[in-house]
N, C-alpha and C positions, 0 to 999 in steps of 0.2 A: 504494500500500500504506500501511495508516495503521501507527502506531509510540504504544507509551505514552508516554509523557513524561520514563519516567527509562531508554526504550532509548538505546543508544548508535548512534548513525550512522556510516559514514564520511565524511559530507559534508555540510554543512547551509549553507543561507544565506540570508540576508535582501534582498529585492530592491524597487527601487522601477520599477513602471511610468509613465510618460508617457503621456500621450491625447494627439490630437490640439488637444484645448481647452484644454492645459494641465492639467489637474486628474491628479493619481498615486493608485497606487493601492499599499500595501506589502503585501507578504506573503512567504511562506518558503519554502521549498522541503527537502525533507529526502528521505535517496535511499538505499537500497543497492546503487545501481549509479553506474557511472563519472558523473563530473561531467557528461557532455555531457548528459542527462539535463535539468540546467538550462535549457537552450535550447529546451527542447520544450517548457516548462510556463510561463505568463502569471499563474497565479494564478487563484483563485475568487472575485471580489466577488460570491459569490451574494446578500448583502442588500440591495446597490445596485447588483444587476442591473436591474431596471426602470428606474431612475433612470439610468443609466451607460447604457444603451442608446435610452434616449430623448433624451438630450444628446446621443449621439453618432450619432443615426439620419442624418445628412445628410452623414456620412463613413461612416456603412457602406452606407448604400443609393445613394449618388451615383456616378458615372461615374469620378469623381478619387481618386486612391491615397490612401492615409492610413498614416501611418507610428505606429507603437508604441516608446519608446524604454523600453528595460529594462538596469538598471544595476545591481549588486552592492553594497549599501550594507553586506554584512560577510557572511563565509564562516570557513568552519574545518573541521576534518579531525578525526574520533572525537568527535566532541561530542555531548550530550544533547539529544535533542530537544526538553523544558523548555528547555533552557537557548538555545538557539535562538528558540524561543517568545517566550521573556520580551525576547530583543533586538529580535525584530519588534516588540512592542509599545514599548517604548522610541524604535524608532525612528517610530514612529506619531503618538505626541505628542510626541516631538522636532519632525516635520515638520507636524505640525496637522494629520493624513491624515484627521481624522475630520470635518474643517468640511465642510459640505457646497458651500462656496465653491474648497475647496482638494483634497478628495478625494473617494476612494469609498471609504474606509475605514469601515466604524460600528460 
């Protein structure tokens, strides 16, 4: 469900994923439903889907497991979904998420 930017949530967070190549990918997650919610959602690098899937064609199409690490890099309870926004970005060029050496951010 999408949300404006100055609705209120009950839960919002900012998360960074891990590849298997090392390269992360940040993005948000914002919910009116219980937190667990988080756990089901990876995020959309749709603009560095093509790229993000051709790095990583030889752990999805191979025989051998591949693991995804996803970690909470900030959460909070009734907050803006702006205001949410603005800290996934922050943490984007915090982390250099946009080098195409370092993520799949763009």
């Amino acid at each position: 469900m999408r949300f404006n930017k100055d609705s209120i949530i009950p839960w919002g967070c900012v998360f960074k994923v891990t590849f298997p190549n090392q390269k992360i990918y940040i993005g948000s997650d914002t919910a009116r439903t219980p937190r667990l919610d988080f756990f089901k959602y990876f995020g959309t690098p749709l603009k560095a889907k093509h790229e993000m899937l051709s790095e990583l064609g030889e752990y999805l199409t191979g025989a051998e497991a591949y693991v995804l690490k996803k970690e909470i890099l900030h959460s909070q309870e009734n907050v803006r979904v702006g205001d949410i926004l603005q800290i996934e970005q922050q943490f984007i060029k915090a982390l250099n998420a946009k080098d195409p050496n370092i993520g799949y951010n763009r």
